[in-house]
C-alpha positions, 0 to 999 in steps of 0.5 A, spaced: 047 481 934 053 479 932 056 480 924 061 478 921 065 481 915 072 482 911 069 489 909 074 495 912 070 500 910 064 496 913 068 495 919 071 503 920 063 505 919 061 502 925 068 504 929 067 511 927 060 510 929 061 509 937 068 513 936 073 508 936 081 509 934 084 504 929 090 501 934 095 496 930 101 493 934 108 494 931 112 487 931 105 483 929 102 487 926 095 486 930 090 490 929 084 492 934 080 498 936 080 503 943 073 505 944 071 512 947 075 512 954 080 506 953 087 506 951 089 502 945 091 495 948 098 494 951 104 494 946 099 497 941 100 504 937 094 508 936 094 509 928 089 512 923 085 509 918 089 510 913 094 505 916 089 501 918 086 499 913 091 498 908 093 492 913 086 489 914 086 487 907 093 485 907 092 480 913 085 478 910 083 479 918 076 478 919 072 483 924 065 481 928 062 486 932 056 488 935 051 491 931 046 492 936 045 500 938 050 501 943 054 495 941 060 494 943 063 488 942 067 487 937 073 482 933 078 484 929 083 478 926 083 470 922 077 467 921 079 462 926 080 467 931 073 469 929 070 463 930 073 462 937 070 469 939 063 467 936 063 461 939 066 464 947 060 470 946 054 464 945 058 459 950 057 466 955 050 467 953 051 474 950 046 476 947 044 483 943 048 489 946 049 485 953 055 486 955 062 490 953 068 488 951 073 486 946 077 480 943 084 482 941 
């Protein structure tokens, strides 16, 4: 099922709960998240928590992810990112935990 939250601490449990790194972007500042096996998307650094977290609230970035066991769809950006990503997971049929991916 997909939650959405403004909660950093929230969103770094669930990230450290599948092993994934904290990645942001250089010239943007976007963030994102590079899950066990993937390199950080193009462009982007892998950074630490402490990085992350700080820049997270200072955009005001809004994350959804996949809380289903072994989810691991997940959003990072503005809320109305957010919505987009929502509305394209429905649109897809994505239910709990099917399928993988990341909107970045």
């Amino acid at each position: 099922m997909l939650r959405t939250t403004q909660d950093v601490v929230e969103l770094r449990r669930w990230a450290e709960a599948r092993e994934a790194r904290p990645c942001r972007e250089e010239a943007s500042g976007r963030l994102a998240l590079a899950m066990p096996g993937e390199s950080c998307p193009a462009a982007m650094r892998e950074v630490g928590w402490d990085e992350f977290e700080p820049a997270f609230a200072w955009i005001r970035a809004v994350a959804v992810y996949d809380d289903a066991p072994g989810g691991r769809r997940w959003f990072v950006g503005a809320y109305d990112e957010a919505h987009a990503f929502v509305a394209s997971c429905r649109t897809r049929g994505l239910g709990r935990g099917e399928g993988a991916g990341a909107a970045r």
